[in-house]
Backbone atoms as SQL, in Angstrom:
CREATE TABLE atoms (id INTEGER PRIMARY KEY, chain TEXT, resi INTEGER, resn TEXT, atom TEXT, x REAL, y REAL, z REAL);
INSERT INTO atoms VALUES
  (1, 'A', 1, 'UNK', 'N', 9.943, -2.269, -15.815),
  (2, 'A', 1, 'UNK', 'CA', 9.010, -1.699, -14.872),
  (3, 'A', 1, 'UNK', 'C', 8.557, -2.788, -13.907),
  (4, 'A', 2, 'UNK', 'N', 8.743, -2.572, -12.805),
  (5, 'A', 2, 'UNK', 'CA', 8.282, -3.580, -11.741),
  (6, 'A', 2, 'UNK', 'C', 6.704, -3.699, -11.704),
  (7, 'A', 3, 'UNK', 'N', 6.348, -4.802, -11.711),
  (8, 'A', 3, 'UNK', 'CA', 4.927, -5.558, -11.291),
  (9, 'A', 3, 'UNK', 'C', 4.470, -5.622, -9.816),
  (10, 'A', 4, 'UNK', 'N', 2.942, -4.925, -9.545),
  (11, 'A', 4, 'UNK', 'CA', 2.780, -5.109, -8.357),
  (12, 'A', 4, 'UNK', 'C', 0.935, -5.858, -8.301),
  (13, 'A', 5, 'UNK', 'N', 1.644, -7.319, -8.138),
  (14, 'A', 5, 'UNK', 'CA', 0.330, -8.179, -7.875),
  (15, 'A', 5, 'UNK', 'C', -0.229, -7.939, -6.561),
  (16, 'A', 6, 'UNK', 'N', -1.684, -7.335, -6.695),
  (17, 'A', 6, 'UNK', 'CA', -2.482, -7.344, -5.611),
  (18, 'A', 6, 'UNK', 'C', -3.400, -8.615, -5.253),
  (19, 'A', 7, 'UNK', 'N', -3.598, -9.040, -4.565),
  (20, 'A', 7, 'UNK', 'CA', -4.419, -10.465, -4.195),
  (21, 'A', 7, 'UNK', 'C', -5.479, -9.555, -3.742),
  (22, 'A', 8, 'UNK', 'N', -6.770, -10.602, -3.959),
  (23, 'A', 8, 'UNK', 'CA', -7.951, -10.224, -4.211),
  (24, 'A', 8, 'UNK', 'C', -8.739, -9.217, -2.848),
  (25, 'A', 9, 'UNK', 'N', -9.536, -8.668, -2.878),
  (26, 'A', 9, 'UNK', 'CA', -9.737, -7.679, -1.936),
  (27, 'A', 9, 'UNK', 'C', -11.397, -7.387, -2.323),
  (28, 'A', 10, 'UNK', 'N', -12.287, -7.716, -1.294),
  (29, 'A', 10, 'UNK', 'CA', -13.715, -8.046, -1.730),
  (30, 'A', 10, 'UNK', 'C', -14.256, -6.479, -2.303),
  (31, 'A', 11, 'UNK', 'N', -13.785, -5.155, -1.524),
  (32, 'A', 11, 'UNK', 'CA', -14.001, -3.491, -2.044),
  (33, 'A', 11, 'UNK', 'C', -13.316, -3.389, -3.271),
  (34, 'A', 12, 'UNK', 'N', -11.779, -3.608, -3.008),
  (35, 'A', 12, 'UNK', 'CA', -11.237, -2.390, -4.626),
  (36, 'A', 12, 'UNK', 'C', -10.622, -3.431, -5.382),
  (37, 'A', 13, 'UNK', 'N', -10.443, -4.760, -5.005),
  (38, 'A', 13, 'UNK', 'CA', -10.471, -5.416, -6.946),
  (39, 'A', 13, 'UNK', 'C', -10.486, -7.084, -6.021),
  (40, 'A', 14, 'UNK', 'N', -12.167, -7.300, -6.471),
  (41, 'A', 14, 'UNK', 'CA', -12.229, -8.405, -5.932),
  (42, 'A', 14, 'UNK', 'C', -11.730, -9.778, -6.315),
  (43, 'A', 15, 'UNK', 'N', -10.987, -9.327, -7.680),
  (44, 'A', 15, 'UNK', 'CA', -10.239, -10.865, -8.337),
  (45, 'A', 15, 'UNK', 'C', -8.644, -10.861, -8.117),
  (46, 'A', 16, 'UNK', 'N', -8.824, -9.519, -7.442),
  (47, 'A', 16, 'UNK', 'CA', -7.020, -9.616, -7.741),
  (48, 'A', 16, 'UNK', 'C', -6.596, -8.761, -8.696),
  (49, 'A', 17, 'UNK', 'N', -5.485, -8.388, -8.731),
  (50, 'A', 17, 'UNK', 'CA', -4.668, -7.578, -9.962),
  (51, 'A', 17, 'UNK', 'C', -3.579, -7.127, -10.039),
  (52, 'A', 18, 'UNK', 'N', -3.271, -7.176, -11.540),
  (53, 'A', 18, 'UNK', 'CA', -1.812, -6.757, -11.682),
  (54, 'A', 18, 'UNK', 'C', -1.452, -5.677, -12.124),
  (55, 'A', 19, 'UNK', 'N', -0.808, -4.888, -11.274),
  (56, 'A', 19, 'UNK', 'CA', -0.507, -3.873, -12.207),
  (57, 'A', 19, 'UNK', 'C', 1.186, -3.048, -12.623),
  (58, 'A', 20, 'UNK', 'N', 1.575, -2.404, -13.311),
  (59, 'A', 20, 'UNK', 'CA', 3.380, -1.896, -13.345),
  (60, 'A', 20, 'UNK', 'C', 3.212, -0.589, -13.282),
  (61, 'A', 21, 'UNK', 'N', 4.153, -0.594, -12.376),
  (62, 'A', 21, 'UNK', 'CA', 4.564, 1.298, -12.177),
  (63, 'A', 21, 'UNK', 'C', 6.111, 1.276, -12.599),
  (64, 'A', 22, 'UNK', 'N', 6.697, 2.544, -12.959),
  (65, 'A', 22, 'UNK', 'CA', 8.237, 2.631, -12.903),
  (66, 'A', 22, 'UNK', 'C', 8.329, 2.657, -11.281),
  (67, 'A', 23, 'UNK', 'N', 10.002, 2.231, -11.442),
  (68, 'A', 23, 'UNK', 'CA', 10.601, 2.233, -10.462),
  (69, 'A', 23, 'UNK', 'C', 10.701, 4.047, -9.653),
  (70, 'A', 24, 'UNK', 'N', 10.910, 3.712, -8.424),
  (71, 'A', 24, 'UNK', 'CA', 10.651, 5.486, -7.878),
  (72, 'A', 24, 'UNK', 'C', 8.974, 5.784, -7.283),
  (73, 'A', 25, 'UNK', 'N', 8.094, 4.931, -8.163),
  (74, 'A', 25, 'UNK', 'CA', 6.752, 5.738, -7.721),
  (75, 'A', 25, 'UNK', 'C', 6.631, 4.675, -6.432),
  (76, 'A', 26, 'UNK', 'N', 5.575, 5.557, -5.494),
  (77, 'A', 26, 'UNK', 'CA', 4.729, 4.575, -4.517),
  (78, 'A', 26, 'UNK', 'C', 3.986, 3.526, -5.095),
  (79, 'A', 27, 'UNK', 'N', 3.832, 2.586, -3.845),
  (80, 'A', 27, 'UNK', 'CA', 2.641, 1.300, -3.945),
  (81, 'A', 27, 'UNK', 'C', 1.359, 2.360, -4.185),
  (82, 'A', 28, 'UNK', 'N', 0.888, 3.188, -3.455),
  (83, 'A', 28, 'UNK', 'CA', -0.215, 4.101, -3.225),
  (84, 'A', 28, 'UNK', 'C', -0.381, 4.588, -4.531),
  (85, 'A', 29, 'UNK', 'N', 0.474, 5.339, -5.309),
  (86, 'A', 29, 'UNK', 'CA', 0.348, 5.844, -6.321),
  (87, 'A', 29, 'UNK', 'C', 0.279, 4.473, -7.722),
  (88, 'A', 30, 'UNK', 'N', 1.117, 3.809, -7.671),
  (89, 'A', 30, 'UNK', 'CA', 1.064, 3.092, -8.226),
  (90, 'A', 30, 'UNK', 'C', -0.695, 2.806, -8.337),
  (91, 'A', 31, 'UNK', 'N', -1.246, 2.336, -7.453),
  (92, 'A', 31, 'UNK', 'CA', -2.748, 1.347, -7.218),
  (93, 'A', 31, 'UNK', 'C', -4.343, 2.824, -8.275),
  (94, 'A', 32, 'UNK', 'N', -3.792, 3.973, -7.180),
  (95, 'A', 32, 'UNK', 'CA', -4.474, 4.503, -7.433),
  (96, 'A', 32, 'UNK', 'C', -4.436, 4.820, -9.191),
  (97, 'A', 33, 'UNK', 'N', -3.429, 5.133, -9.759),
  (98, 'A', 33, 'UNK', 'CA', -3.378, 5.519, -11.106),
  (99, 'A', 33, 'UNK', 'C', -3.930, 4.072, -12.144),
  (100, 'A', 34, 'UNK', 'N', -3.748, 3.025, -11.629),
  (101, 'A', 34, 'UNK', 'CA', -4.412, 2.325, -12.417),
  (102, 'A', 34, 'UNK', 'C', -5.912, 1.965, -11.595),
  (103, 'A', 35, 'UNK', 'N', -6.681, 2.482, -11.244),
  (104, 'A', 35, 'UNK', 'CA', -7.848, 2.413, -10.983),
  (105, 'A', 35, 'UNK', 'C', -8.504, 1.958, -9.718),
  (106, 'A', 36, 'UNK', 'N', -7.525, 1.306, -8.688),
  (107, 'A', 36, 'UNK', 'CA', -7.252, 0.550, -7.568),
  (108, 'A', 36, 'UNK', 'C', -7.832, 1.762, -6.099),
  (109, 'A', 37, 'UNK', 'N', -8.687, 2.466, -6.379),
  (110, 'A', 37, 'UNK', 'CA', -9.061, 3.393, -5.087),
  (111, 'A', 37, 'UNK', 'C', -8.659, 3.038, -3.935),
  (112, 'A', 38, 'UNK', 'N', -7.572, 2.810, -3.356),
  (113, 'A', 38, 'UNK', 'CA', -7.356, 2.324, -2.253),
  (114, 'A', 38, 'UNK', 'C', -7.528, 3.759, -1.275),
  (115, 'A', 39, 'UNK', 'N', -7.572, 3.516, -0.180),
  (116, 'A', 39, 'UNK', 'CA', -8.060, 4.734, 0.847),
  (117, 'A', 39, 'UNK', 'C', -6.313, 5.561, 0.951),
  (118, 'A', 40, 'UNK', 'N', -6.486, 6.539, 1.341),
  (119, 'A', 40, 'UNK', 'CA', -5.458, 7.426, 1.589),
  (120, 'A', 40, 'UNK', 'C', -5.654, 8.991, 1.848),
  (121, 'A', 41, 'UNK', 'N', -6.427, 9.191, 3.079),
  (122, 'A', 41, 'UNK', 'CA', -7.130, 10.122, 3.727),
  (123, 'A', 41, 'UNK', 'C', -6.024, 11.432, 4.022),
  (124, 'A', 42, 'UNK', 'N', -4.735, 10.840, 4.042),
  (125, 'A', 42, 'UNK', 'CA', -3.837, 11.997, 4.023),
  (126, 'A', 42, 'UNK', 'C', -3.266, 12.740, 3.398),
  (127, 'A', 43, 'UNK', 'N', -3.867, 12.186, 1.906),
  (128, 'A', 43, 'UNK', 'CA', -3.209, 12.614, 0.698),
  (129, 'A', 43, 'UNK', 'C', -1.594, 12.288, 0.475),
  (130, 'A', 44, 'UNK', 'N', -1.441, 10.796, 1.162),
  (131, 'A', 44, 'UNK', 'CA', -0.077, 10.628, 1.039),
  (132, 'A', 44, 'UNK', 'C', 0.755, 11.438, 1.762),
  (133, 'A', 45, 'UNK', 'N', 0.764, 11.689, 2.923),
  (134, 'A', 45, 'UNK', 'CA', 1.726, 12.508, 3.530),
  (135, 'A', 45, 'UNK', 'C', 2.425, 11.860, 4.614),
  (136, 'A', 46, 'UNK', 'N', 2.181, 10.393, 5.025),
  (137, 'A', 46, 'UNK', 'CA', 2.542, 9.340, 6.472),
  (138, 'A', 46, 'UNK', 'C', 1.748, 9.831, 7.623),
  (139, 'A', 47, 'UNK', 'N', 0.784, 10.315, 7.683),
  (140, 'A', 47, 'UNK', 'CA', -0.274, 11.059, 8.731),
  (141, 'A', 47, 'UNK', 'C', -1.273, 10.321, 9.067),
  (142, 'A', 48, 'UNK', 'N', -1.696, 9.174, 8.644),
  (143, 'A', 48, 'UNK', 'CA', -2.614, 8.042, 8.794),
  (144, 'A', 48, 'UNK', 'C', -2.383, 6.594, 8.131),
  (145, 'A', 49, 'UNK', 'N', -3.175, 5.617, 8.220),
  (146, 'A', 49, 'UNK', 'CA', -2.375, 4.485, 8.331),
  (147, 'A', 49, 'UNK', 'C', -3.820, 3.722, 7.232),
  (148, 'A', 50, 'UNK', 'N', -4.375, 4.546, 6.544),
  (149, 'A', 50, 'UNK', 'CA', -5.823, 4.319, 5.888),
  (150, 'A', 50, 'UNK', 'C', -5.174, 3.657, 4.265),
  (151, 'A', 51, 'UNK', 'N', -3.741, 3.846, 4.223),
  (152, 'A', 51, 'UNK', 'CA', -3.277, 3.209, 3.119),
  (153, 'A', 51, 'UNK', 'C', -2.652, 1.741, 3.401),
  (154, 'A', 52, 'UNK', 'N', -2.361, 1.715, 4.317),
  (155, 'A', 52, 'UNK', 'CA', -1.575, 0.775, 4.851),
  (156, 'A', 52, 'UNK', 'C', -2.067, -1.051, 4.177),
  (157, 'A', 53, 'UNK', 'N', -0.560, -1.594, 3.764),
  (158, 'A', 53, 'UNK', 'CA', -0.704, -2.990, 2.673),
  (159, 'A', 53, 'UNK', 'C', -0.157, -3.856, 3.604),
  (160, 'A', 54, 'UNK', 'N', -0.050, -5.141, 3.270),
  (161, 'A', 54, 'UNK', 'CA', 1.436, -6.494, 4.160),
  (162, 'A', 54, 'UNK', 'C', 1.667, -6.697, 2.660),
  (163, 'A', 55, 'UNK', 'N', 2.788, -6.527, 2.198),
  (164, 'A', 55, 'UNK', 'CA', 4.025, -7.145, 1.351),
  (165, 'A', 55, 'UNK', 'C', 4.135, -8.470, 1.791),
  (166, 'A', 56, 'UNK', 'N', 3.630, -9.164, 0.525),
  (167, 'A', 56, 'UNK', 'CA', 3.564, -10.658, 0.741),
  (168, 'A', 56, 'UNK', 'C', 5.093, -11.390, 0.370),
  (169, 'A', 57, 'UNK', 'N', 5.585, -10.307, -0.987),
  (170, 'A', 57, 'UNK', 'CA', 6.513, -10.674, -1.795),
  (171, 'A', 57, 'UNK', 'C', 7.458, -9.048, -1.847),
  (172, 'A', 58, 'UNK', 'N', 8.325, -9.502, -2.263),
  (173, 'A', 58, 'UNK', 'CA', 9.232, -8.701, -2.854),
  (174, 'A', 58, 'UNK', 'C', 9.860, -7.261, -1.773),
  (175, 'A', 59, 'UNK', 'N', 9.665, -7.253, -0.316),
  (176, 'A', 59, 'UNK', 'CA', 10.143, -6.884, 0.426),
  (177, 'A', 59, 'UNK', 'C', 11.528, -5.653, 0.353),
  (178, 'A', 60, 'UNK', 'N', 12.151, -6.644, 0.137),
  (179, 'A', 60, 'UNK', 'CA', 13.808, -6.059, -0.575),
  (180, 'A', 60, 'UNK', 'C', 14.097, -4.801, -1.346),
  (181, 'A', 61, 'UNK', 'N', 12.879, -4.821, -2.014),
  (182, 'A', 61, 'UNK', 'CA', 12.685, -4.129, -3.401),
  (183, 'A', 61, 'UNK', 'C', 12.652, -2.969, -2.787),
  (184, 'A', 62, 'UNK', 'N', 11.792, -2.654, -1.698),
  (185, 'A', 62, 'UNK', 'CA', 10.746, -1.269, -1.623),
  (186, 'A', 62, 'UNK', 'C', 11.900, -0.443, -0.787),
  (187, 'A', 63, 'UNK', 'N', 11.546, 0.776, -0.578),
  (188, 'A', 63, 'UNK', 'CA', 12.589, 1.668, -0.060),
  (189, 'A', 63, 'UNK', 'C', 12.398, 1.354, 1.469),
  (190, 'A', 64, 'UNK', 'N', 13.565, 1.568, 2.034),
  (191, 'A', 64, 'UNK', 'CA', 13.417, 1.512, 3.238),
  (192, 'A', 64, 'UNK', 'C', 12.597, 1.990, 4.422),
  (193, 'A', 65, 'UNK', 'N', 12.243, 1.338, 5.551),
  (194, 'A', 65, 'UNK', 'CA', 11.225, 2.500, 6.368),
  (195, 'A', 65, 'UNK', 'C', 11.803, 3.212, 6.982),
  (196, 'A', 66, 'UNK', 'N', 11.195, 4.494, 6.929),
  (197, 'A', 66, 'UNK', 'CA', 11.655, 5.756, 7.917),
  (198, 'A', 66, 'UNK', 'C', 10.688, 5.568, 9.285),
  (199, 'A', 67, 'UNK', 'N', 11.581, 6.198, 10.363),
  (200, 'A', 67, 'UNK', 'CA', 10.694, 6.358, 11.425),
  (201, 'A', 67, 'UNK', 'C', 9.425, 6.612, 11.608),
  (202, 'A', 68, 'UNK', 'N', 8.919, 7.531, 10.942),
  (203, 'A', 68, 'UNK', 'CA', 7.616, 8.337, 10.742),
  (204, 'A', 68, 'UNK', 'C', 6.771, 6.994, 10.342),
  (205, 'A', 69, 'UNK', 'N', 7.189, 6.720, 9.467),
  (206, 'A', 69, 'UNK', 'CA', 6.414, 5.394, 8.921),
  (207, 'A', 69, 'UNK', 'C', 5.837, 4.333, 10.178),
  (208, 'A', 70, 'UNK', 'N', 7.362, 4.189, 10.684),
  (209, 'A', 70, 'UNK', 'CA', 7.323, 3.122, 11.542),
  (210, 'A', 70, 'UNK', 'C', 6.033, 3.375, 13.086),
  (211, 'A', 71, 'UNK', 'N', 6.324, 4.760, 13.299),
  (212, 'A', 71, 'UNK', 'CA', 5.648, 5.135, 14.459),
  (213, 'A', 71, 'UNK', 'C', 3.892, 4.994, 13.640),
  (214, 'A', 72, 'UNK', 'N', 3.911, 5.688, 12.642),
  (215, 'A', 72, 'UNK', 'CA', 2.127, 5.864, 12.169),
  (216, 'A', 72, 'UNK', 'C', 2.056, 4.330, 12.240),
  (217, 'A', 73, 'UNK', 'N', 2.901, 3.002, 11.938),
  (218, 'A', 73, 'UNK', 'CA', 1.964, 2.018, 11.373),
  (219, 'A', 73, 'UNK', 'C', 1.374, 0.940, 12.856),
  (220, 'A', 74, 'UNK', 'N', 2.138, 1.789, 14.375),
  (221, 'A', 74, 'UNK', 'CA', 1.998, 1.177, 15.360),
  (222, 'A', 74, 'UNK', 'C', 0.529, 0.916, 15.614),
  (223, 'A', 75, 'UNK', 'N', -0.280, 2.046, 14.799),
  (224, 'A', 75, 'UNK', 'CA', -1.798, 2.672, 14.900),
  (225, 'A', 75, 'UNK', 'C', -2.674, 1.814, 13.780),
  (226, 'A', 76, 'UNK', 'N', -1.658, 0.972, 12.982),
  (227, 'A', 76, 'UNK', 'CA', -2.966, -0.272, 12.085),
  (228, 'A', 76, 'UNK', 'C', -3.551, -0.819, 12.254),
  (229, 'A', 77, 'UNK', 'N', -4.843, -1.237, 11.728),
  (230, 'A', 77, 'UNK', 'CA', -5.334, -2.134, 12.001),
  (231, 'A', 77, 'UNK', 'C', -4.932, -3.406, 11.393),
  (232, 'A', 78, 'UNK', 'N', -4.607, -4.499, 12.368),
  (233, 'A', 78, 'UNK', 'CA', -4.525, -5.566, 11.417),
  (234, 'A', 78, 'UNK', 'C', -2.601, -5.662, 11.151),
  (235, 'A', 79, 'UNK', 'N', -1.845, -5.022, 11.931),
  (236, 'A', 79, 'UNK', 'CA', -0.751, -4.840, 11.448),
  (237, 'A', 79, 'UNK', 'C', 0.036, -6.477, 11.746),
  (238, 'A', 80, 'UNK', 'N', 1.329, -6.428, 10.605),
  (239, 'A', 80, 'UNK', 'CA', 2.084, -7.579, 10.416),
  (240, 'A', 80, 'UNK', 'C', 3.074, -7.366, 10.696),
  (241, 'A', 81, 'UNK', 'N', 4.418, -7.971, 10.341),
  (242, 'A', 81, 'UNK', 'CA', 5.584, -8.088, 10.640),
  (243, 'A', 81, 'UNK', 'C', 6.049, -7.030, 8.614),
  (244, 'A', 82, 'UNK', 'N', 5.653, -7.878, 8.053),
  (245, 'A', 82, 'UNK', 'CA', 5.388, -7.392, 6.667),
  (246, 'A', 82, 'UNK', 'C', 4.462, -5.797, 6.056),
  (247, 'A', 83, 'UNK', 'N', 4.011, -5.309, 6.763),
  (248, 'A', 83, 'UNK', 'CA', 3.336, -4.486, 7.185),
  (249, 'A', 83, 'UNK', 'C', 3.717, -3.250, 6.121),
  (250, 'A', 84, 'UNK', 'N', 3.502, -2.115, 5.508),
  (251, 'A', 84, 'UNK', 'CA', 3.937, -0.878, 5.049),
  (252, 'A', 84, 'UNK', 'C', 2.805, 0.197, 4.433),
  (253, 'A', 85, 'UNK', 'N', 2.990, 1.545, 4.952),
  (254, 'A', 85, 'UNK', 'CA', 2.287, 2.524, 4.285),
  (255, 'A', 85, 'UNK', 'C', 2.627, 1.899, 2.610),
  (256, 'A', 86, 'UNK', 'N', 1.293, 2.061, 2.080),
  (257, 'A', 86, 'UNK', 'CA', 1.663, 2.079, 0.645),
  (258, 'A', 86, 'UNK', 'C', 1.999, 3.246, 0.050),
  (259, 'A', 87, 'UNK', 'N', 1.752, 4.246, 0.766),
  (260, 'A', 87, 'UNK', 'CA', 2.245, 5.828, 0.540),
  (261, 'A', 87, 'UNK', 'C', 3.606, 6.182, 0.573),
  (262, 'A', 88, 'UNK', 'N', 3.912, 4.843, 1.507),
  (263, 'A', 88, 'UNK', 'CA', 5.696, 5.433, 1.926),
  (264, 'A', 88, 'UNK', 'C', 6.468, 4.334, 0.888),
  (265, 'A', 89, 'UNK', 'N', 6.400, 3.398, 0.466),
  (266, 'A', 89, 'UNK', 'CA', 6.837, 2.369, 0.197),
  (267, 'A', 89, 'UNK', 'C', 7.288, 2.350, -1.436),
  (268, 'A', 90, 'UNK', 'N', 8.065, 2.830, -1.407),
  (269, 'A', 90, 'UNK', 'CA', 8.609, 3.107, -3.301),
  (270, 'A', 90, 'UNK', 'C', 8.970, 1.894, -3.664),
  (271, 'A', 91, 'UNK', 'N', 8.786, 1.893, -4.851),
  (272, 'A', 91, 'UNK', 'CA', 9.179, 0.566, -5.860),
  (273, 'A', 91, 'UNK', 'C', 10.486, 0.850, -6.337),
  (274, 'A', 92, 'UNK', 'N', 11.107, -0.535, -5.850),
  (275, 'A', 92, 'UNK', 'CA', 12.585, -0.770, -6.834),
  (276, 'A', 92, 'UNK', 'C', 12.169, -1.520, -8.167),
  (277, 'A', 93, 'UNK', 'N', 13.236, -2.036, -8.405),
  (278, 'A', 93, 'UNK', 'CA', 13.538, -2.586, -9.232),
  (279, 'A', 93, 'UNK', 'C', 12.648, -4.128, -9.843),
  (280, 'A', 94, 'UNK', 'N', 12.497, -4.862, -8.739),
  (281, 'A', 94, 'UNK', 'CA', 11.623, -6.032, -8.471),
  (282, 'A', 94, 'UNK', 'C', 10.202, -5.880, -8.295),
  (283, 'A', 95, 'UNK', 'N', 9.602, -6.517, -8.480),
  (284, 'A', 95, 'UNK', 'CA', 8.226, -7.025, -8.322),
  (285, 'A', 95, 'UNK', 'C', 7.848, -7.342, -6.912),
  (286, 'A', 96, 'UNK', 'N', 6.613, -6.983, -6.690),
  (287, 'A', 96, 'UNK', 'CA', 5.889, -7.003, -5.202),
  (288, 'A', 96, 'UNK', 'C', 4.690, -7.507, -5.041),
  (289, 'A', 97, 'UNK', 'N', 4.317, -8.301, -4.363),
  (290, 'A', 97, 'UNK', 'CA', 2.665, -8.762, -3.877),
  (291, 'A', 97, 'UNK', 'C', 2.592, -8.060, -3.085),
  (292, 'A', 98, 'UNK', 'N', 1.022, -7.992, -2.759),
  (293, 'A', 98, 'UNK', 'CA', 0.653, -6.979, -1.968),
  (294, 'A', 98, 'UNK', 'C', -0.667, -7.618, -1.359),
  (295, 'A', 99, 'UNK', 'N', -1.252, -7.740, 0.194),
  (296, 'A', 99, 'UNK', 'CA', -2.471, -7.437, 0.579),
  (297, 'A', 99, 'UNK', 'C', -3.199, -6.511, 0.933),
  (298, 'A', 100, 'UNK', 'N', -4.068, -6.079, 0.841),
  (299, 'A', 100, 'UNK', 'CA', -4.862, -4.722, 1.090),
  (300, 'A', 100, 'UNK', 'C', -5.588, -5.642, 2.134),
  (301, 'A', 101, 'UNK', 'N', -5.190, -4.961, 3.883),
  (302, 'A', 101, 'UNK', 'CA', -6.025, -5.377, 5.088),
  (303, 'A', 101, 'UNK', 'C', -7.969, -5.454, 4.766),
  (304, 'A', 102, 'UNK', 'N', -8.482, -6.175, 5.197),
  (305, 'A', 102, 'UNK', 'CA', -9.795, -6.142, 5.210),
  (306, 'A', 102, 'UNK', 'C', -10.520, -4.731, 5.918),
  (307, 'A', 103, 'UNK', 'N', -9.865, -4.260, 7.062),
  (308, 'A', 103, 'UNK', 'CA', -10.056, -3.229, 7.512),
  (309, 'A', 103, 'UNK', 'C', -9.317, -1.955, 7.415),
  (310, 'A', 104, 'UNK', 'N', -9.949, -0.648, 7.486),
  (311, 'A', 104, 'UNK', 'CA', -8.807, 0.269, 7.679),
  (312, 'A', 104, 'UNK', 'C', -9.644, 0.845, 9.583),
  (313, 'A', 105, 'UNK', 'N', -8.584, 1.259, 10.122),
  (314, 'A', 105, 'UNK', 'CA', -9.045, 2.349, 11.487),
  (315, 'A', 105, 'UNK', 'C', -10.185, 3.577, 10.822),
  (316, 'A', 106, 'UNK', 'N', -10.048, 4.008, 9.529),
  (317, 'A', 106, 'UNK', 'CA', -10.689, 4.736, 9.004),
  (318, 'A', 106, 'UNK', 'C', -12.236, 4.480, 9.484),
  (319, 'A', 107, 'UNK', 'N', -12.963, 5.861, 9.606),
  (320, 'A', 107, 'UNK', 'CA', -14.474, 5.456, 10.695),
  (321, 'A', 107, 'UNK', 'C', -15.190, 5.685, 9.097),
  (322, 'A', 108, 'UNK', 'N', -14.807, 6.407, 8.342),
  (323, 'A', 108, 'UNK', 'CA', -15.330, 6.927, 6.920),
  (324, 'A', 108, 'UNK', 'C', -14.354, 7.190, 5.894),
  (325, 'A', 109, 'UNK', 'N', -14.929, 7.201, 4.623),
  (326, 'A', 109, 'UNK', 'CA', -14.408, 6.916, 3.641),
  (327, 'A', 109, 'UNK', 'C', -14.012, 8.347, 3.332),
  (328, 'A', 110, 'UNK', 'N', -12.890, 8.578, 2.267),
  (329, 'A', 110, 'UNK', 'CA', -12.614, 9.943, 1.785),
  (330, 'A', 110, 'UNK', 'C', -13.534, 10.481, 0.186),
  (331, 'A', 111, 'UNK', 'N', -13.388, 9.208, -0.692),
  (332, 'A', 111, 'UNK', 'CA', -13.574, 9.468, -2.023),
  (333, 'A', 111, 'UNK', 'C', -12.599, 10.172, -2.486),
  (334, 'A', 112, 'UNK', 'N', -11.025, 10.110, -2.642),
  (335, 'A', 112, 'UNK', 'CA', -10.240, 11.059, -3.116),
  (336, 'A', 112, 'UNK', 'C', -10.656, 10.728, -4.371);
């Protein structure tokens, strides 16, 4: 099961954390099921950019981007070269770091 180290994030895990999903699930899903509330106002559908991570590590791994992806993430805040919906971004095989941006465009929170 691939490992996905999050570096520290002062809202949803201010020390950092590790956590494993099987291969196939999202970064998004991944975070949220182990306790990681990260925002995702669309319910995971590529419709907003309130999930949005930079892949520090393990790049290779994650599924490829689709257009849709590519066009929503023009709208990030904070966007990188490394950049990915965590909604869109499936786990291979390998292990991934992850930053969660300091900001989202989000004006309010969802509470999913």
């Amino acid at each position: 099961m691939p490992i996905i180290k999050i570096l520290p994030h002062a809202e949803y895990c201010p020390e950092g954390a590790t956590v494993s999903a099987p291969s196939g699930t999202s970064i998004c899903e991944a975070l949220l099921d182990n306790k990681i509330a990260i925002e995702h106002a669309c319910d995971m559908v590529c419709a907003c950019t309130t999930c949005h991570v930079i892949v520090r590590e393990g790049m290779r791994s994650l599924s490829e981007m689709e257009e849709g992806e590519e066009d929503m993430l023009d709208r990030a805040w904070g966007l990188e070269p490394d950049s990915r919906l965590s909604c869109q971004a499936i786990l291979g095989q390998q292990d991934v770091t992850i930053e969660i941006p300091k900001y989202s465009i989000n004006h309010a929170k969802e509470n999913h």
